[in-house]
MARVOLO-659895 format. One record per residue: residue in three letters; x, y, z of N, C-alpha, C in turn. Coordinates in pm, whole numbers, padded with zeros to 5 digits, always signed. Example, Ala and Ser with C-alpha at 12.3 -4.5 7.8 and 13.67 -1.06 7.14 Angstrom:
2
ALA+01319-00569+00780+01230-00450+00780+01320-00330+00780;SER+01285-00225+00708+01367-00106+00714+01290+00003+00787;
***
This chain:
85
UNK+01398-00603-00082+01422-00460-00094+01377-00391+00034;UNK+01402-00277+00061+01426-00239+00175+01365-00082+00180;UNK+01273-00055+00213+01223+00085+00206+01213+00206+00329;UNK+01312+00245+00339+01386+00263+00469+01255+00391+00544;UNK+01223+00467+00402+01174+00595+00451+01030+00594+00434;UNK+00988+00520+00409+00814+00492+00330+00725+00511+00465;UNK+00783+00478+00550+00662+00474+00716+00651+00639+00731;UNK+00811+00678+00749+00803+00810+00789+00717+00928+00687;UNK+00712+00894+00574+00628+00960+00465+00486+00979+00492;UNK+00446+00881+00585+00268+00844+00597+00243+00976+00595;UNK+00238+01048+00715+00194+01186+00757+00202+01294+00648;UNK+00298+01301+00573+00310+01419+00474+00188+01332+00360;UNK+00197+01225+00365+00137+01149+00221-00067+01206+00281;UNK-00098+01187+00386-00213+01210+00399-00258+01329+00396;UNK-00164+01384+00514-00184+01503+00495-00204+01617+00375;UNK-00115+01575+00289-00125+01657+00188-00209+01628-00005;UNK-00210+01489-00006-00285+01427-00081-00380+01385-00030;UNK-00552+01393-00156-00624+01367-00159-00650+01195-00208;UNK-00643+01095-00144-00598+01000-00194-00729+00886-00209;UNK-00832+00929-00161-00966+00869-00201-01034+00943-00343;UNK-01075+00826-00413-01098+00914-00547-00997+00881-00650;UNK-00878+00871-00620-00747+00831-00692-00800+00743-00781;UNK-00773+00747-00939-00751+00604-00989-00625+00516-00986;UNK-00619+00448-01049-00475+00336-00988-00371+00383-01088;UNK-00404+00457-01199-00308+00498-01297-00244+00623-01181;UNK-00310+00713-01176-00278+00846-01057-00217+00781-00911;UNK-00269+00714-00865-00213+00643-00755-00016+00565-00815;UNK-00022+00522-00878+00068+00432-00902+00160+00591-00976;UNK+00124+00656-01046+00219+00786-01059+00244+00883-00907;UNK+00181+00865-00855+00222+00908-00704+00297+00847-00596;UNK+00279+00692-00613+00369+00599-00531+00440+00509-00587;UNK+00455+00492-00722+00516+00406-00754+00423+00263-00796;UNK+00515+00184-00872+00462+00020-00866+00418-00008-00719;UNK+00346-00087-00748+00301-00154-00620+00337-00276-00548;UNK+00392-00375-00448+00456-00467-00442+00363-00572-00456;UNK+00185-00533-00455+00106-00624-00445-00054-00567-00520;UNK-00114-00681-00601-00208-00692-00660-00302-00781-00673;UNK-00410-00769-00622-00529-00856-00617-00700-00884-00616;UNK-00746-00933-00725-00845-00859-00771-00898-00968-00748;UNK-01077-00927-00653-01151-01030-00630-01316-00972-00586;UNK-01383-01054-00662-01482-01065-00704-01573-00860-00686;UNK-01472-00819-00793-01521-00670-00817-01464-00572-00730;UNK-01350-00595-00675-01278-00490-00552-01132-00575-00614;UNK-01042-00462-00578-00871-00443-00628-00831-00369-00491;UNK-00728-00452-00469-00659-00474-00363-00502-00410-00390;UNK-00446-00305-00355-00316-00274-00430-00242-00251-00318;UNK-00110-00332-00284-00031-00292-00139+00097-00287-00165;UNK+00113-00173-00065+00248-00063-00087+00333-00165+00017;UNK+00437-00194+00028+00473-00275+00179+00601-00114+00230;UNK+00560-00109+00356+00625+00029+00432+00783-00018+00518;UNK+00757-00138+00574+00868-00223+00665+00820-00353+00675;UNK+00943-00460+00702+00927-00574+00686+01029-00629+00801;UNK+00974-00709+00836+01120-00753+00968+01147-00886+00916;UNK+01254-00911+00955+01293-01082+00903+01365-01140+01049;UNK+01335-01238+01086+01422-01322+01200+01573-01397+01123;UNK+01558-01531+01206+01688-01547+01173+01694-01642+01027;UNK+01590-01659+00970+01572-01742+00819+01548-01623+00693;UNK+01484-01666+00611+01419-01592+00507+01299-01569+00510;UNK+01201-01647+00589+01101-01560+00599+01028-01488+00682;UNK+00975-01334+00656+00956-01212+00729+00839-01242+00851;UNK+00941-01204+00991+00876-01245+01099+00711-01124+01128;UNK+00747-00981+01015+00646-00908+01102+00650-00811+00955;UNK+00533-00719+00935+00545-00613+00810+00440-00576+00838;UNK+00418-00437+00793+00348-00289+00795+00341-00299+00649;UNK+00210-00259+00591+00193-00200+00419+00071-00114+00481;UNK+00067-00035+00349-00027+00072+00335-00115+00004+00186;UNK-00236-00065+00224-00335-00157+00157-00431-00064+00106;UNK-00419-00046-00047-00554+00035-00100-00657-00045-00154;UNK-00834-00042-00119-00883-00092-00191-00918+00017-00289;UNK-00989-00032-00437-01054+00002-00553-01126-00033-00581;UNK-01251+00016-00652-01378-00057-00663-01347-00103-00844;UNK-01463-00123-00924-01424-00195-01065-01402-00112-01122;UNK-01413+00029-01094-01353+00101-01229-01235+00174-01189;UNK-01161+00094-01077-01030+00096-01072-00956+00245-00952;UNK-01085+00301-00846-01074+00382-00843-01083+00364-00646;UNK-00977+00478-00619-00992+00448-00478-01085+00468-00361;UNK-01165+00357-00292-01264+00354-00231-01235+00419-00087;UNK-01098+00377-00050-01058+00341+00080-00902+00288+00087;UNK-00823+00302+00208-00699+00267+00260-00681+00266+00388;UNK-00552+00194+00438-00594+00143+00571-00382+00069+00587;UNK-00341+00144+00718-00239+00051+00740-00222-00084+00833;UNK-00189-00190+00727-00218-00324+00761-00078-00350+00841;UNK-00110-00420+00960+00054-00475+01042+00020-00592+01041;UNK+00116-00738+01014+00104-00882+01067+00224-00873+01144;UNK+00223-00942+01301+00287-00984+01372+00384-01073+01326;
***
């Protein structure tokens, strides 16, 4: 899937939401499902993916997400945009 406009959103998304504090129910009514979930040892990991590049196979040579952590009662500590080469 292909999320053409999600990068360009960053700026209005910070700017205008308070997004530390969020719980994941409020978060996930603000952005949607999440493409990623991962819970480890008392911190929740929830990632939005923004762009994804693919070469000449199937799997993605490069991607940008917007990575929220949560602490255990599900609530947002912190966020941070993650790039892999």
């Amino acid at each position: 899937m292909v999320y053409v406009n999600r990068s360009s959103l960053l700026p209005d998304l910070f700017q205008h939401h308070q997004l530390i504090g969020l719980s994941s129910t409020q978060l996930e009514a603000l952005l949607g499902e999440p493409q990623g979930k991962e819970i480890t040892s008392g911190e929740i990991h929830i990632t939005y993916l923004l762009e994804e590049e693919y070469g000449s196979n199937i799997d993605p040579i490069a991607s940008k997400s917007l990575l929220f952590q949560l602490d255990q009662d599900s609530v947002v500590t912190r966020y941070d945009i993650v790039e892999y080469p």
